[in-house]
N, C-alpha and C positions, 0 to 999 in steps of 0.2 A: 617749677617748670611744669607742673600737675597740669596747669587750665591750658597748655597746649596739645599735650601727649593725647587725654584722654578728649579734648574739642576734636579732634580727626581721628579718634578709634576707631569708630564703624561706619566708617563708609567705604571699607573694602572689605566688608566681612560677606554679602551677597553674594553667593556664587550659584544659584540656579534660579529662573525665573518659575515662579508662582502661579496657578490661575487664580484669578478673583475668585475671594471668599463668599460666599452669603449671607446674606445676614442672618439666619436659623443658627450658622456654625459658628456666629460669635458668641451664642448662650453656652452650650456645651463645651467648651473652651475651661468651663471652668465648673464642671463635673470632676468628681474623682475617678484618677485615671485606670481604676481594678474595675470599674462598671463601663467602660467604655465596649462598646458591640463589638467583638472579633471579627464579623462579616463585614461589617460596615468599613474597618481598616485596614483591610485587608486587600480594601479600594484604592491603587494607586492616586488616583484622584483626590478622594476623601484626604488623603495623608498628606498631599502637595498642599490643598486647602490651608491645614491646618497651621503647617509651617508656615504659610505665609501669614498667617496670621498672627503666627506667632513673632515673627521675624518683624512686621508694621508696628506690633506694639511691646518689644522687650523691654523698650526704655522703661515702659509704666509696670507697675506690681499686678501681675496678672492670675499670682496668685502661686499657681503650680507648674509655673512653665517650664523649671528643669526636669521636672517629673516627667511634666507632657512629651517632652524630648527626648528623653530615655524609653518612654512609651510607643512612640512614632518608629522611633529608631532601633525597638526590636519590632515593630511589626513591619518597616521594610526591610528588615534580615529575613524574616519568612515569607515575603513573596518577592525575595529575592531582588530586590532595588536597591544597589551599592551607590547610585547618583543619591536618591531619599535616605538614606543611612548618610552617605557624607554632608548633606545639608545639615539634618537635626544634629550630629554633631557640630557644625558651624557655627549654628543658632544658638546650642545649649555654651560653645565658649565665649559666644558674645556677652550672653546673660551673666555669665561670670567673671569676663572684663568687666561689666557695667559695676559688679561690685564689690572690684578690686582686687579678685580674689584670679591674681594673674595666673598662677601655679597650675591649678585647673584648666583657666582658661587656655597657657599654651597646651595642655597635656590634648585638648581637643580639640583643636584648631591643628597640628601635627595628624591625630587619627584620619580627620576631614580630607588634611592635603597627601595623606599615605593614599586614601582609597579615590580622588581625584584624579593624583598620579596612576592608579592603576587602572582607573578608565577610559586615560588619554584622553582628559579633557585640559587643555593647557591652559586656558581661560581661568576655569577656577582654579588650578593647580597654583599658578600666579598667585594668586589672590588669597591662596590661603597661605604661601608663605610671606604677603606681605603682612600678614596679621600676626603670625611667629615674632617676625620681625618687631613688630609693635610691642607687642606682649614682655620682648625679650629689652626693650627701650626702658621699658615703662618701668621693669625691677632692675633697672640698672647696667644690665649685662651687653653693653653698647659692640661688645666683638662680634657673639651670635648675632645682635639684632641685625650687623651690619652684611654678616653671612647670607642672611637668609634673603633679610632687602636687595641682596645681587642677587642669589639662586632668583628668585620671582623675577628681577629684573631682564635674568639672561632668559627664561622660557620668556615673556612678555615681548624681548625682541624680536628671540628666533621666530616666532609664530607671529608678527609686527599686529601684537594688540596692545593696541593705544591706552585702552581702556586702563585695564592693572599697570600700564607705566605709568600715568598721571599720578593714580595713589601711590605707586612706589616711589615717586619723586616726592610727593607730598612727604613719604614718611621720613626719609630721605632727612629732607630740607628739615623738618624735627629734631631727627638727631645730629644731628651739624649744629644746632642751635642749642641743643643741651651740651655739645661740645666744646660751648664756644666758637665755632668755626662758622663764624658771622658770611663771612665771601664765600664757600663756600654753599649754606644752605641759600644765600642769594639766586646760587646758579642753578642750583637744583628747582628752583621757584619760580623762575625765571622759565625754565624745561618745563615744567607741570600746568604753567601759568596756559603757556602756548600750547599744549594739550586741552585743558580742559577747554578752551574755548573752542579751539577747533572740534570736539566734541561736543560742545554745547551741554558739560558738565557744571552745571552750575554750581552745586551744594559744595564737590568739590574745589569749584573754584572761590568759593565764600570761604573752607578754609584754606586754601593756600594764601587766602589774601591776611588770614587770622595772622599766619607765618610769615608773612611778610610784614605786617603791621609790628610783631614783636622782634623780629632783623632791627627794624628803627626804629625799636624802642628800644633796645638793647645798646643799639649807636647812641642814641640820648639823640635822637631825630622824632619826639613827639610829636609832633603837626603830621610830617608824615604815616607815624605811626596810626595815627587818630584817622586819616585818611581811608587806611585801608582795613583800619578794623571797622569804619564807616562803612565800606563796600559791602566787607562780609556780611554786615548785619543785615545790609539792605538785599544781597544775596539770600541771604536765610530766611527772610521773611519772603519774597518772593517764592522760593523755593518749598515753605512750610518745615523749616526744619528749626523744628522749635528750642531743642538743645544747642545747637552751631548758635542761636541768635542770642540764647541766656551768656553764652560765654564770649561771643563781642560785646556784649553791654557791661561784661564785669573787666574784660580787659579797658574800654571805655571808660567807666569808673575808675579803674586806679591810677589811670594819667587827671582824671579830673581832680581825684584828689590830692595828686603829687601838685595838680596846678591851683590846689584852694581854692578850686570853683564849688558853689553849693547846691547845683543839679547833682552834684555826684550819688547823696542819698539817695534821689529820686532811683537814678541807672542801677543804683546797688540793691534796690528794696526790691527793682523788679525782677532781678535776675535772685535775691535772694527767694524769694516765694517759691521760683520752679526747681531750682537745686534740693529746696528740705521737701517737698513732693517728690520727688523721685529719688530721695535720700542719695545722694551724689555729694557725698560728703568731702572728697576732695576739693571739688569746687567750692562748696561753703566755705571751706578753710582761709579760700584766695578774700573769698565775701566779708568775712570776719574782720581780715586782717587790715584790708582796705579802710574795713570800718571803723576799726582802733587807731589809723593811722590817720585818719582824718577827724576822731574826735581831740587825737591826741592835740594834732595841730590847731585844733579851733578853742583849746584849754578847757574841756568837757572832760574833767578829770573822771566825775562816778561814768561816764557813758564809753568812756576810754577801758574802762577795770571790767565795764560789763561786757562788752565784747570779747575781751582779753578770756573771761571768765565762759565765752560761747566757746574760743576756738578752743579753749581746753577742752571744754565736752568732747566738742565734732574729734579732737585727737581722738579721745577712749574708746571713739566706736570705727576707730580705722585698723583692720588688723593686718592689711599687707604691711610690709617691712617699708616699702619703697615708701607709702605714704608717709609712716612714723618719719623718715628720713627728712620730708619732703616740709614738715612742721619745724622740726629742727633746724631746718635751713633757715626757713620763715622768723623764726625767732633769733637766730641768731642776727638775720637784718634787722630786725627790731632792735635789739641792744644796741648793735651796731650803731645805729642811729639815734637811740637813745645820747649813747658817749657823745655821738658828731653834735647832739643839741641839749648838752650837759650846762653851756649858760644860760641858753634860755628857761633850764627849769629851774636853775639856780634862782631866777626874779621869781619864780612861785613860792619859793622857799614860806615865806610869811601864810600864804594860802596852805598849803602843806600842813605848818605847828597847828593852824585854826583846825584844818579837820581832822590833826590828832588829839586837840582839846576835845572838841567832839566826841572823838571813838572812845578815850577814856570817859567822859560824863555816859555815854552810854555804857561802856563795862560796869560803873558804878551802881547805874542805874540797873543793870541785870542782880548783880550783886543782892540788892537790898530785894528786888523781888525774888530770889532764891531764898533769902533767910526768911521772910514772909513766908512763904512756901512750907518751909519748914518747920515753924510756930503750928503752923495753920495743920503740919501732917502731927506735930504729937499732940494738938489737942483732940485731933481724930483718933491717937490711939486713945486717950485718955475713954475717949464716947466708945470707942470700942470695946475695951476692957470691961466699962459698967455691963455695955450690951451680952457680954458674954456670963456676968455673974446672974445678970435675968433667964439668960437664957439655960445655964444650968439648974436652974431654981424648976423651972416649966420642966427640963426633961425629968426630973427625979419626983413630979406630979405623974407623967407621962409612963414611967415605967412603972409604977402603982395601979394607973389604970390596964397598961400592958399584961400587969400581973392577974389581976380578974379578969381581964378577955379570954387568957390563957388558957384558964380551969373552967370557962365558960367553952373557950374550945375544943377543950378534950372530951369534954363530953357530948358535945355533938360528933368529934370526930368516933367515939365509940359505936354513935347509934346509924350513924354513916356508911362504916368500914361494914355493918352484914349488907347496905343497900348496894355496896361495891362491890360486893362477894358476888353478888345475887347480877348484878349486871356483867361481871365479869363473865360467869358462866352463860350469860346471852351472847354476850362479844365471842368467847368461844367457840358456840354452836353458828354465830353467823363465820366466822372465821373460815371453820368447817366448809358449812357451805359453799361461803366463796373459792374456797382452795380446788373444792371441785367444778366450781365451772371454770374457773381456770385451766382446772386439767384439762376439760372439753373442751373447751377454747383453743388451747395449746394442739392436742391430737389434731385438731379439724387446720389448724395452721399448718402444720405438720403435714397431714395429709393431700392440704393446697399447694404445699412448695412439691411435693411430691410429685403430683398431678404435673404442676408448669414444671418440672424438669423435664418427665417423661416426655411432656408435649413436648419440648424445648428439643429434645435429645430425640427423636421424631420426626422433627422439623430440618434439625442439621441433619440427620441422615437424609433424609429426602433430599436437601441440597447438596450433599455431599455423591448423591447416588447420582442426581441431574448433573454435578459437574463433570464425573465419572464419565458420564455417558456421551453428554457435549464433548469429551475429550477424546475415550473412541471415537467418534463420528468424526470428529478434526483430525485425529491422526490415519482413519479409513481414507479420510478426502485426500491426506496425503502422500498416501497408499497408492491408491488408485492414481492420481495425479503420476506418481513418479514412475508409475508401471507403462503410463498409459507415453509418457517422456522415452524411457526405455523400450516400449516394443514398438515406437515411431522411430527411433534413431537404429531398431536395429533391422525394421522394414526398409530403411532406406539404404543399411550398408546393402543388405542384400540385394535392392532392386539397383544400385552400383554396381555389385559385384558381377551379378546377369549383366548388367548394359556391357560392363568390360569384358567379360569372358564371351558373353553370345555377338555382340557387336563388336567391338575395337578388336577382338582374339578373332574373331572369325575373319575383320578385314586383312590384317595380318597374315595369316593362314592362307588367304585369297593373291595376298601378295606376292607372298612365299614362293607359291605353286604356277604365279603367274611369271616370278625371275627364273625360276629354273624352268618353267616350256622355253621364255625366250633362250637365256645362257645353252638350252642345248642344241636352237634350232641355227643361230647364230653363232658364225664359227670366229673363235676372238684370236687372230695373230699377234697382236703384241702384247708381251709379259704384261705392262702396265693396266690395258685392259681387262686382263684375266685376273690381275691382284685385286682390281675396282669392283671387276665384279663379283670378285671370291667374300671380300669385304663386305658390300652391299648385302650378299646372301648375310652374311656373317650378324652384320646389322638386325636385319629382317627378323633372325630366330632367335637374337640375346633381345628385343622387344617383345615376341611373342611370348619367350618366356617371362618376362617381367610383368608384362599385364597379365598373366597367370597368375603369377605368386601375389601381386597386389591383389586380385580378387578372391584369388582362399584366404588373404588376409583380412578381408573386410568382410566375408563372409563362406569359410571353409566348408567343403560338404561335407571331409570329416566330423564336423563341431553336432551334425545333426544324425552323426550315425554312431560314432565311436566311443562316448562318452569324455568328459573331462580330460580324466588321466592322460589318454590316449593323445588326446588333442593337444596338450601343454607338451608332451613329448617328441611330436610333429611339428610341431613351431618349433621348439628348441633344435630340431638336428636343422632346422634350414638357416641358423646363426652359424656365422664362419665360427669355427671352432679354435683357431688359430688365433683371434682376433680376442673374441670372451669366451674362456672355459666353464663349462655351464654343466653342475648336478642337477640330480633330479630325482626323487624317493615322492612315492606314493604308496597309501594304505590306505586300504576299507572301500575301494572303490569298484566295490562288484558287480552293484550294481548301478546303473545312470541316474543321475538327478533327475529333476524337472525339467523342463528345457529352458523356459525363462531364468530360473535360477541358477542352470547349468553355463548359459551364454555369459548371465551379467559375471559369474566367479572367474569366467572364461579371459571376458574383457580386462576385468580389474587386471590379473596374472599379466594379461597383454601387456598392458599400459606400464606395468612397472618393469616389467624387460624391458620394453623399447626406453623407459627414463634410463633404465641402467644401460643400455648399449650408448644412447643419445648424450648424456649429462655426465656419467658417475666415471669415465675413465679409468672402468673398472679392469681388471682381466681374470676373474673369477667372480662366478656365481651359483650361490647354489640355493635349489629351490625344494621346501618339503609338504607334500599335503595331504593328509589325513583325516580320516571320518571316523568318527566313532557313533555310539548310538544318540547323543546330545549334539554333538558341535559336528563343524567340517573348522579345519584351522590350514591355515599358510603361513609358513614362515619363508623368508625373503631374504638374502643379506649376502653383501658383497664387500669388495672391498677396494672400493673406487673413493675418491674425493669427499663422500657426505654429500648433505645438505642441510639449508635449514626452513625447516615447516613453514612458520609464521613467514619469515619472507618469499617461501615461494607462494602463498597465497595470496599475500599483498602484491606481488607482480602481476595476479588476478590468468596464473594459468592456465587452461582448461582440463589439461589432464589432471591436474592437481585434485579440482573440482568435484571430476567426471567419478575420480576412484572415491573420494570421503561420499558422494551422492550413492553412487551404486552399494555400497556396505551399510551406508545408513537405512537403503530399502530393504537390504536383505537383515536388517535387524541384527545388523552386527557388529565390529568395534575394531577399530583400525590404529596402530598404534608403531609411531615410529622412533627410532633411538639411533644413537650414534656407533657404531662397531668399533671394535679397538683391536689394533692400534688404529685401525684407518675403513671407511666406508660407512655402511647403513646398515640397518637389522629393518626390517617393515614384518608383523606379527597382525594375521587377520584372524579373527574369532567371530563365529557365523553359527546362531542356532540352527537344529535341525528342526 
């Protein structure tokens, strides 16, 4: 069932479209992939290139293409392209379906559809568990393959793409047929049929027609079978899909020679040529067998035993399991039908005895040229043996003459060893020599590495002193920047706090002064009247007072006379006391801050009483602030509700903001924790 599975392998393996290659990029294709340019792949483009190029031509030996995949496929990990990492994964399982070696193949066709899925691409997500699914047919394992063939099938609905339902039907109607479940892969065929056309999917409508042509052949409906492995082929040559059309012409062939037509060789020779080209040894398998089966039948006994004697081979070099199985099955039809035509070899019986006469006259005939053979090897020892008594004859001349070379060379070596005395002690004094310019050599290297640290160490400080200073200057900018934020925001409380106190206080005031001329000039008889207007006054002053207290809150005139202390102790007594009981300890504060320095410490303090009156549901508070000769510090804590940091900054609060900006200008570190059993601690620390 081999020449169906792997006829529709890959034509669902594509899941990302390609731009056109160049042709410069089809030389370097076949470079070693440790010299390929970092820069150059580093180009989304470049890498899209390459896979497509790789992916047009896997069928053929391209040389290094799983390498090249694994190459591709970490250089889109490092620039970060999970679409270009789950193709070269695709590509590299396909090259590994192509040769057999399924185990791999699913292991990377799964990596492809994990990172597909996670880029919610449901198109190829599809598509690469219909190749799972293939993978999982192909060794056998028909539950997985059927699992995955529905996972692909249910995204290909939900998302109604046509495209991976055809092949999923296609794979479908496969294994229905390796089931035996004839009607069934009909319907499935039937579904993909009416898909690919209405796609205008040709290739794979050439093999769904392969699976339909082998439905009726499997019926023992050959004419129709021939039919539409007719289509496919004429499909796949239209199409240019060169493999789909070797494997109609071989399923063609094997009805031709079930029907004892003699084109079959013709159909079998051609499809035999492209299967041992692109070593696709499965399919030779099917090539072979046809071929034994049609010499058998035409009583070509030696051309019968030779083929027989091919498909052995093609077995030794199949190492998936599925395949070995898939021989085994082959053969066992062979016997098979061998027994079903046990009379008709019965009448060759006579032809048979003759060509075992044969085989023995030739044993015989081996025979006698072995003992020949053997004559022929001891009369070579015989010549051997003389050759060795000559040749000990020559050496024991040999070592005679050895013998007077000997005492001829000892005495030249006597007269020799003072010429090598005498040269030795030259070789010495050059030795010498050398040894010292080397030393000088050595120091002067020495003192060159020296040099380039120095400069080196130099060079970094001067960059190290320029970042320094670039870094002052950015953190001056944002110095000045948040001072200049700061004394805008507290010009404007103040020129609010005048508007309300000299303007809205004074109309107030005006009001005031204007109810009490008339209430006294105007005399009011009835109670109701004299409540209205006791009230109205009433009004008037509990206003006047409020736009008071809101303008020494926005800008106190104690804050510019009284220092800190004074001022945080003046806001606290005007809190209802009844409502938040509120301490308050200060030290070191003799003398006055700065004034900018003194307002922002002023504000922060502000801002976190009014969170704790406003938020914390507190009803104590107590507040400490100290100077020493380094620091000024606040400590804060109460014991209200809590809070929590991170989210009240993600609610994007402004007080939140206002305090971590104001302590960050005064260079100083703000730090909040939880109080136990219940409330906040807020701990400021502020150089002096």
């Amino acid at each position: 069932m081999h020449r169906i599975v792997l006829y529709c392998l890959f034509f669902a393996v594509s899941s990302v479209t390609f731009s056109q290659v160049k042709e410069e990029k089809r030389f370097s294709i076949y470079t070693d992939t440790l010299k390929l340019a970092p820069k150059v792949y580093r180009d989304s483009t470049q890498i899209k290139g390459h896979l497509d190029y790789i992916f047009e031509n896997f069928r053929v030996d391209i040389g290094n293409g799983i390498s090249l995949c694994d190459y591709l496929y970490n250089r889109s990990r490092e620039i970060k392209k999970p679409a270009l990492m789950a193709s070269a994964r695709n590509i590299k399982a396909c090259i590994y379906a192509l040769r057999n070696d399924y185990t791999n193949a699913t292991k990377f066709f799964l990596e492809a559809a994990d990172l597909f899925e996670k880029l919610n691409i449901p198109y190829s997500t599809a598509n690469m568990y219909n190749n799972v699914g293939m993978m999982y047919n192909n060794t056998n394992n028909k539950k997985l393959a059927l699992q995955y063939f529905e996972k692909g099938l249910k995204v290909a609905e939900k998302y109604k793409l046509d495209n991976p339902k055809a092949l999923i039907y296609i794979n479908l109607t496969n294994l229905h047929i390796t089931e035996n479940n004839l009607d069934a892969a009909l319907e499935t065929a039937i579904k993909a049929n009416a898909l690919c056309e209405k796609l205008k999917l040709f290739k794979e409508q050439a093999v769904n027609a392969n699976l339909i042509g082998v439905i009726y052949y499997y019926k023992s409906d050959f004419e129709k079978a021939v039919e539409y492995y007719r289509l496919s082929l004429k499909l796949s040559k239209q199409t240019g899909d060169v493999h789909s059309e070797n494997t109609a012409l071989s399923n063609i062939g094997e009805i031709q020679v079930l029907q004892n037509k003699s084109e079959a060789l013709t159909t079998l020779q051609a499809c035999e040529n492209y299967f041992k080209k692109i070593k696709d040894y499965s399919n030779l398998q099917q090539v072979y067998l046809h071929y034994s089966t049609f010499f058998r039948n035409s009583n070509q006994d030696k051309k019968t035993i030779e083929y027989l004697d091919k498909l052995r081979k093609v077995e030794s070099q199949l190492s998936d399991s599925l395949q070995r199985k898939s021989v085994v099955f082959y053969q066992t039809k062979f016997e098979t039908q061998q027994k079903e035509n046990k009379i008709l070899l019965l009448s060759k019986a006579d032809s048979i005895k003759n060509l075992k006469i044969a085989n023995q006259q030739l044993v015989l005939s081996r025979n006698l040229l072995e003992l020949t053979r053997q004559k022929l090897a001891l009369s070579g020892a015989r010549l051997q043996l003389a050759q060795d008594s000559l040749h000990i004859a020559k050496q024991g001349k040999t070592i005679l003459q050895a013998q007077l070379q000997a005492s001829k060379r000892q005495e030249k070596i006597k007269s020799l060893s003072k010429e090598a005395l005498r040269q030795k002690l030259i070789l010495k004094e050059k030795e010498i020599a050398l040894n010292r310019k080397n030393t000088t050599i050595g120091f002067i290297l020495i003192a060159a590495i020296l040099v380039l640290l120095i400069a080196y160490a130099l060079y970094r400080k001067k960059q190290l002193e320029q970042k320094a200073v670039l870094a002052a200057e950015k953190s001056k900018q944002r110095e000045l920047l948040t001072q200049a934020v700061i004394e805008a925001e507290e010009t404007e409380r103040k020129r609010i706090a005048s508007d309300l106190h000299d303007g809205v206080g004074q109309l107030f005031s005006a009001v005031k002064m204007n109810l009490s001329g008339l209430f006294t000039r105007v005399e009011l008889v009835r109670d109701e009247d004299r409540f209205l207007a006791e009230k109205t006054m009433a009004l008037v002053d509990e206003s006047c007072k409020e736009v008071r207290v809101i303008s020494h809150k926005m800008m106190p005139n104690f804050l510019l006379k009284s220092g800190i202390a004074s001022d945080i102790r003046s806001f606290i007594e005007k809190v209802d006391a009844e409502t938040l009981k509120i301490s308050f300890e200060s030290q070191g504060f003799k003398e006055q801050m700065e004034f900018t320095e003194e307002t922002i410490l002023y504000r922060v303090i502000q801002e976190l009483i009014n969170n704790v009156i406003k938020h914390a549901q507190a009803t104590e508070l107590h507040i400490a602030l100290n100077k020493t000769n380094t620091t000024i510090s606040v400590h804060i804590e109460d014991n209200g509700i809590g809070f929590n940091l991170e989210e009240a900054l993600e609610k994007g609060g402004l007080g939140m903001k206002n305090i971590l900006v104001r302590v960050d200008y005064l260079k100083g570190k703000v730090h909040f924790e939880a109080n136990k059993p219940s409330g906040t601690i807020v701990h400021i620390e502020i150089p002096i």
